[in-house]
LODO-813841 format. One record per residue (C-alpha): x, y, z; residue number from 1. Coordinates in nm, 4 decimals. Example, Ala and Ser with C-alpha at 12.3 -4.5 7.8 and 13.67 -1.06 7.14 Angstrom:
BEGIN
{c1 = 1.2300 | c2 = -0.4500 | c3 = 0.7800 | nr = 1}
{c1 = 1.3670 | c2 = -0.1060 | c3 = 0.7140 | nr = 2}
***
This chain:
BEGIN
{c1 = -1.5301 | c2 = -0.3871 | c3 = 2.3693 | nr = 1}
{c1 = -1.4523 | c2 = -0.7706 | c3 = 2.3235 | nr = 2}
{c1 = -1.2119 | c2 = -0.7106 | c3 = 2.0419 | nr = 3}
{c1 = -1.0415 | c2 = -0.4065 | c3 = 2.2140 | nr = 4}
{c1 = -0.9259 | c2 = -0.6718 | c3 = 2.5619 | nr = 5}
{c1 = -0.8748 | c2 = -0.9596 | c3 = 2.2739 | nr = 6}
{c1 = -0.6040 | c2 = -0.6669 | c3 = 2.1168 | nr = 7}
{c1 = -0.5051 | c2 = -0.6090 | c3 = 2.4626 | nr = 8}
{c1 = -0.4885 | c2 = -0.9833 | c3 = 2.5954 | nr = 9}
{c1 = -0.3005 | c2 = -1.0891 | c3 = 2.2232 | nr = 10}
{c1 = -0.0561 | c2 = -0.8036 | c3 = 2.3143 | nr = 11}
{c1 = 0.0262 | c2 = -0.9524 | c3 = 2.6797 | nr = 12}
{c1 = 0.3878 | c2 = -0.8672 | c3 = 2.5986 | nr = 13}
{c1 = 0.6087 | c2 = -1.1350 | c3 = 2.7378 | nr = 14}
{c1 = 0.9037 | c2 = -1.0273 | c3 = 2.9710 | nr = 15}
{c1 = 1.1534 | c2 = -1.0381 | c3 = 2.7151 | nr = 16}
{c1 = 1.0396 | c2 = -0.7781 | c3 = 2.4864 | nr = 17}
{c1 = 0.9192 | c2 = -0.5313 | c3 = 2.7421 | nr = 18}
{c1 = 1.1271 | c2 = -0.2709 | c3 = 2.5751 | nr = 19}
{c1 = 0.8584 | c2 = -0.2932 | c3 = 2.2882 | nr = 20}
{c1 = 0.6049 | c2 = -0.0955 | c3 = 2.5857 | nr = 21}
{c1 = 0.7625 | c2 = 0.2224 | c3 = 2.5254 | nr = 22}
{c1 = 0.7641 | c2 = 0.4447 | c3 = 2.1523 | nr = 23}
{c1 = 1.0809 | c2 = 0.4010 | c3 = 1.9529 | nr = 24}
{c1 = 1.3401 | c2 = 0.6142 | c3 = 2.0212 | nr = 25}
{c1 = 1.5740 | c2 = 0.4961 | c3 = 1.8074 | nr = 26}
{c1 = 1.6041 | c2 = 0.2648 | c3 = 1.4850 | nr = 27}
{c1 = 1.8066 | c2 = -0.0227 | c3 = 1.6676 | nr = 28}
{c1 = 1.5111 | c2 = -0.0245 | c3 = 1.9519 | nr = 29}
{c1 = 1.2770 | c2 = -0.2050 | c3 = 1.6426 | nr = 30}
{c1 = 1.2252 | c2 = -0.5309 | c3 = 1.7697 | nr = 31}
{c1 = 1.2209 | c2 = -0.6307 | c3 = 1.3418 | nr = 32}
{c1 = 1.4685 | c2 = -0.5031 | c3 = 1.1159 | nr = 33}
{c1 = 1.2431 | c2 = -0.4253 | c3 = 0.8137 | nr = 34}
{c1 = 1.3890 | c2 = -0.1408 | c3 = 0.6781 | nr = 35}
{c1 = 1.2260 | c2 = -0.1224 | c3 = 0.2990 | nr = 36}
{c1 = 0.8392 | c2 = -0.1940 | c3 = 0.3135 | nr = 37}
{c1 = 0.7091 | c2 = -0.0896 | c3 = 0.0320 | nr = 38}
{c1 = 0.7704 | c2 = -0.2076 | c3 = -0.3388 | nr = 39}
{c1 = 0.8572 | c2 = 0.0787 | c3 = -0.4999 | nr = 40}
{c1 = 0.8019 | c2 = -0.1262 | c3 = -0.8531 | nr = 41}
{c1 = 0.4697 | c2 = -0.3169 | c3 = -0.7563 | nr = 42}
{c1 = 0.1531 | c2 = -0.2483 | c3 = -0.9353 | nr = 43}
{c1 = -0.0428 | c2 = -0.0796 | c3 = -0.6203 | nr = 44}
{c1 = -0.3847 | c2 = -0.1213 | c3 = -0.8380 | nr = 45}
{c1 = -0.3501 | c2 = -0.5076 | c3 = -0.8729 | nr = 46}
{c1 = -0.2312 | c2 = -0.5510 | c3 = -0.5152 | nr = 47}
{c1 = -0.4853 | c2 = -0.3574 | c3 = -0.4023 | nr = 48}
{c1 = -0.7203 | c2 = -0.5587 | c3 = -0.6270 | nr = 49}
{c1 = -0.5877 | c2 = -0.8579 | c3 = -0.5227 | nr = 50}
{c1 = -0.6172 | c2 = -0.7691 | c3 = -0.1557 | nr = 51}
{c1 = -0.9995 | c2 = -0.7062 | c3 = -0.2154 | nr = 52}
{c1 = -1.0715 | c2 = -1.0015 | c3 = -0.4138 | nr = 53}
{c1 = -0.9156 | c2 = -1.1720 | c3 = -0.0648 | nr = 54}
{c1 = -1.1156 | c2 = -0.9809 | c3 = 0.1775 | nr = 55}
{c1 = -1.4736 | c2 = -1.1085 | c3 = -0.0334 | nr = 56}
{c1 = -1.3798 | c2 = -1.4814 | c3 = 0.0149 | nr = 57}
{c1 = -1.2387 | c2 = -1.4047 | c3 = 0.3891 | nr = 58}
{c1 = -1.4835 | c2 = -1.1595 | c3 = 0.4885 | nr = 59}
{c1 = -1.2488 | c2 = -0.9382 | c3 = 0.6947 | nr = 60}
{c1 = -1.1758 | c2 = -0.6062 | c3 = 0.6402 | nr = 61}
{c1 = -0.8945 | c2 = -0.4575 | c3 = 0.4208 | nr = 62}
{c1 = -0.6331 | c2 = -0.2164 | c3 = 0.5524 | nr = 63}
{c1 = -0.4271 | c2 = 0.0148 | c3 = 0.2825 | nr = 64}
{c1 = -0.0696 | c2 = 0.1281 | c3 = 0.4507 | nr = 65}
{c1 = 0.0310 | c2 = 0.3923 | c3 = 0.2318 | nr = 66}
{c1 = 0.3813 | c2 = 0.5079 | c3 = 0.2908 | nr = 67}
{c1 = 0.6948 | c2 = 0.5421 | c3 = 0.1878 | nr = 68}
{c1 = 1.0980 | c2 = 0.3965 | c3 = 0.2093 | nr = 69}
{c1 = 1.1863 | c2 = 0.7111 | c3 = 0.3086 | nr = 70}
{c1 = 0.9145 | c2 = 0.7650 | c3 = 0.6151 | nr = 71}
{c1 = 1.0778 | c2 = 0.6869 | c3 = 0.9841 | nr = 72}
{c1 = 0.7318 | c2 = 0.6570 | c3 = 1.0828 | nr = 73}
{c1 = 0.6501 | c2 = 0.4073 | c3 = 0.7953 | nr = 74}
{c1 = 0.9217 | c2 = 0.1843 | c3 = 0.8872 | nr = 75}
{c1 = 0.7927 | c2 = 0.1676 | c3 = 1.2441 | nr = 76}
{c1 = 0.4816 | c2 = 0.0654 | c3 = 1.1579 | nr = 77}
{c1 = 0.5606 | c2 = -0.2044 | c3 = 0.9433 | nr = 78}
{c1 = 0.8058 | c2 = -0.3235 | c3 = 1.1836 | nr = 79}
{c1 = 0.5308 | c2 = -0.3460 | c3 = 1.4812 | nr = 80}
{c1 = 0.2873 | c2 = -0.4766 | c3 = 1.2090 | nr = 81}
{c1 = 0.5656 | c2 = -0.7703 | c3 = 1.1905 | nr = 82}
{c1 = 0.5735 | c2 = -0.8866 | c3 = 1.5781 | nr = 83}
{c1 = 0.3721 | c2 = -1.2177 | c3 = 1.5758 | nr = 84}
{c1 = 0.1145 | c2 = -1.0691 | c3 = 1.8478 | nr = 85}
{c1 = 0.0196 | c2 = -0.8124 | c3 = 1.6197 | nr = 86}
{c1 = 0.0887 | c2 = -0.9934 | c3 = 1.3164 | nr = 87}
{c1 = -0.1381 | c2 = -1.2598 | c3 = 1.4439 | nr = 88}
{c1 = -0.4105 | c2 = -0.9932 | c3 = 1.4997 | nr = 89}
{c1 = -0.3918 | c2 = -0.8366 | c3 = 1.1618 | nr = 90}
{c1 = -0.3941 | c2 = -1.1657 | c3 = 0.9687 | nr = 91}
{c1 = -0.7356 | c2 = -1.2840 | c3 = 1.1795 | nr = 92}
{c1 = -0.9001 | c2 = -0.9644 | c3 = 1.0888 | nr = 93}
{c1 = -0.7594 | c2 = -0.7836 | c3 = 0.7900 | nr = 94}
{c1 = -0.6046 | c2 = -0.8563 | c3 = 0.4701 | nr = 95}
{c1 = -0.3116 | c2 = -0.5861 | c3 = 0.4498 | nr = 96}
{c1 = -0.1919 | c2 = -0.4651 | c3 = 0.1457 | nr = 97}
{c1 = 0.1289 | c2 = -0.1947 | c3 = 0.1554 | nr = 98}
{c1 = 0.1193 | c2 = 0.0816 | c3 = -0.1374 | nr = 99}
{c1 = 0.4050 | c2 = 0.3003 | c3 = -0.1771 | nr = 100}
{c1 = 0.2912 | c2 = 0.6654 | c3 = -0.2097 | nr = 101}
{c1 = 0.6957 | c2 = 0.7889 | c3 = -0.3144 | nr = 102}
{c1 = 0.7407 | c2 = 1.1415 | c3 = -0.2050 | nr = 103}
{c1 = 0.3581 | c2 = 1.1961 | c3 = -0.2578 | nr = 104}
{c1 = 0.3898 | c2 = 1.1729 | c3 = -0.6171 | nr = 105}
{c1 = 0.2732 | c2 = 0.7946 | c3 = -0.6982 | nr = 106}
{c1 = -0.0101 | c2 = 0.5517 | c3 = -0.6486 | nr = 107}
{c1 = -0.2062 | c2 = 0.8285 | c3 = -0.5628 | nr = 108}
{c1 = -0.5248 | c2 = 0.7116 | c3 = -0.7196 | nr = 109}
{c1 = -0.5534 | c2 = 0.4721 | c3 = -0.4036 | nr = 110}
{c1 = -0.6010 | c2 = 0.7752 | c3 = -0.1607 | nr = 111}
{c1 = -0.8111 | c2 = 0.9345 | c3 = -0.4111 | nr = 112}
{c1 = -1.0900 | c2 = 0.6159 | c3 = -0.4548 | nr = 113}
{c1 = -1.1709 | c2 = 0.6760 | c3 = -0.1062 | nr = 114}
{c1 = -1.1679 | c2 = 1.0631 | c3 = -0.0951 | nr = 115}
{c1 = -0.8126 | c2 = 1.1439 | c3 = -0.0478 | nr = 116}
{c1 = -0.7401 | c2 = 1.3837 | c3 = -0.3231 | nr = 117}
{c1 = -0.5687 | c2 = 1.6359 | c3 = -0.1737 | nr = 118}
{c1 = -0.2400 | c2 = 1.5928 | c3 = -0.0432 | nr = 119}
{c1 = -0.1353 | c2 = 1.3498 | c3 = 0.1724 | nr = 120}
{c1 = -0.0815 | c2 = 1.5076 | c3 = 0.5112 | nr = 121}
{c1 = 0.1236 | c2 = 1.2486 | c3 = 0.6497 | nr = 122}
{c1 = 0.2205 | c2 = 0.9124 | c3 = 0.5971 | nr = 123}
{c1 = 0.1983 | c2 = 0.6210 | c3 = 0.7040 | nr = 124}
{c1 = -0.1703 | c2 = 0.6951 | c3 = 0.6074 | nr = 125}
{c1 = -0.4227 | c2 = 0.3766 | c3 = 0.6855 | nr = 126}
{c1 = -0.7028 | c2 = 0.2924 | c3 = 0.4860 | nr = 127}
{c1 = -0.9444 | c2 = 0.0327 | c3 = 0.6047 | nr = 128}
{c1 = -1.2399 | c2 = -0.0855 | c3 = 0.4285 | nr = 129}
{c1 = -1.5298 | c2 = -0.3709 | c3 = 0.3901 | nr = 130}
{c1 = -1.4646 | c2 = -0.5988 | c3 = 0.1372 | nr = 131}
{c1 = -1.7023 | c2 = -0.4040 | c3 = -0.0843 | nr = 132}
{c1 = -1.4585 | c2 = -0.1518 | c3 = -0.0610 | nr = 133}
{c1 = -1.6539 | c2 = 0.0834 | c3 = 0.2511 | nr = 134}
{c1 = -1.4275 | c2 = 0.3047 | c3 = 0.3824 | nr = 135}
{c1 = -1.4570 | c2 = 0.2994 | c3 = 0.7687 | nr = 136}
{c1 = -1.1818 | c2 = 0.5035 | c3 = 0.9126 | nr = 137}
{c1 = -1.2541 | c2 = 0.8060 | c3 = 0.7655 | nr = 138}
{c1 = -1.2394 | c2 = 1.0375 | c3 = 1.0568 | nr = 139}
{c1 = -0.9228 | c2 = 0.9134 | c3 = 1.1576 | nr = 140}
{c1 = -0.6472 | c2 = 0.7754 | c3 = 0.8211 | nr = 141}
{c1 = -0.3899 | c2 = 0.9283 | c3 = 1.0157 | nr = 142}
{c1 = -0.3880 | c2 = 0.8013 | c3 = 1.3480 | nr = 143}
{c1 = -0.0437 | c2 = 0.6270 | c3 = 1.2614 | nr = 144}
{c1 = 0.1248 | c2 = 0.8860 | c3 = 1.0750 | nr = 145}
{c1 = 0.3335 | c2 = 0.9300 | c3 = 1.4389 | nr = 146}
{c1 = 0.4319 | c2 = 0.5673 | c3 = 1.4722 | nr = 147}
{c1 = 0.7453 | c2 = 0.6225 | c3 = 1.6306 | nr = 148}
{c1 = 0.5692 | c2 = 0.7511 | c3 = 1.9410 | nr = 149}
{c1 = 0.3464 | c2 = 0.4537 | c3 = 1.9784 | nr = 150}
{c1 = 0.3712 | c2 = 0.1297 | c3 = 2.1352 | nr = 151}
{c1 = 0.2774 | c2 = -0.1602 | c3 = 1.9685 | nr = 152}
{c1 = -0.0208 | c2 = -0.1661 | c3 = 2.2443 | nr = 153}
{c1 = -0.1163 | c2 = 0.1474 | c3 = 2.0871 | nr = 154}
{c1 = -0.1527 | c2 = 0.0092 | c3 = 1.7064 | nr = 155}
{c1 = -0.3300 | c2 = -0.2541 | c3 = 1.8253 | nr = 156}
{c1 = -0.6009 | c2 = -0.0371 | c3 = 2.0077 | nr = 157}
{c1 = -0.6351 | c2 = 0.1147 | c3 = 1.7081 | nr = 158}
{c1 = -0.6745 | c2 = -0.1824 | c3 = 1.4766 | nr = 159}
{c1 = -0.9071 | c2 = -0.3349 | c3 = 1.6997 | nr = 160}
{c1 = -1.1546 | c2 = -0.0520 | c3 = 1.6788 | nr = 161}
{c1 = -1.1804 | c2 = -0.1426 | c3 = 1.3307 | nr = 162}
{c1 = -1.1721 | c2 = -0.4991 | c3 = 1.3492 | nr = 163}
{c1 = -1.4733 | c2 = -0.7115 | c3 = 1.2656 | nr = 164}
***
């Protein structure tokens, strides 16, 4: 409960972006203009790896965005994940880690070390895990995949569930 009204009280959305209270209708709405997320050419396994190896020394929790260029959804995400009151949030309790998935048809042996083996059935797909590499979102990995009708508010909530 105390991490949920610290989501809600870090998300106190100042008067000048209360646009960013309603889902994205439109592109030009994005309060960021980060319109290529993912690394199409980055080793997924090492940043993965590498965003592991961070969680054991910072003992927070690791969230996995897979998604893709191409995803309207994706790009919404990444572009709430980049407002400072959210931003701020995820860096205090996760160490995020973006893998491109392609059209389904790469990095998909992320998904598949935590049970996803079938196909993706929508993306932006989150992942979050202990350090030790615990899934605990398993009920729920695509909660997101509908960015574009949430509110930043509503990412948070999520998060925050999650959050140590």
């Amino acid at each position: 409960m105390r991490k949920l009204l610290l989501a809600a009280l870090l998300l106190a959305v100042p008067a000048s972006a209360a646009t960013l209270k309603s889902p994205i209708a439109a592109m030009e709405q994005l309060p960021v203009v980060l319109m290529q997320p993912y690394d199409e050419h980055a080793n997924a396994d090492a940043a993965v790896a590498a965003a592991f190896a961070r969680a054991q020394k910072s003992h927070k929790r690791v969230l996995i965005d897979l998604g893709g260029n191409w995803c309207v959804d994706c790009v919404v995400l990444a572009n709430f994940v980049e407002l400072p009151a959210v931003k701020r949030f995820v860096a205090a309790h996760y160490e995020w880690v973006a893998v491109d998935v392609g059209r389904f048809d790469r990095n998909l042996q992320i998904p598949a070390r935590f049970g996803l083996t079938k196909r993706l059935t929508g993306v932006p797909t989150l992942i979050i895990a202990t350090p030790d590499g615990k899934q605990v979102n398993q009920n729920d990995v695509f909660a997101v995949s509908e960015a574009r009708s949430m509110t930043p508010q509503a990412l948070a909530d999520y998060l925050a569930k999650y959050a140590q």
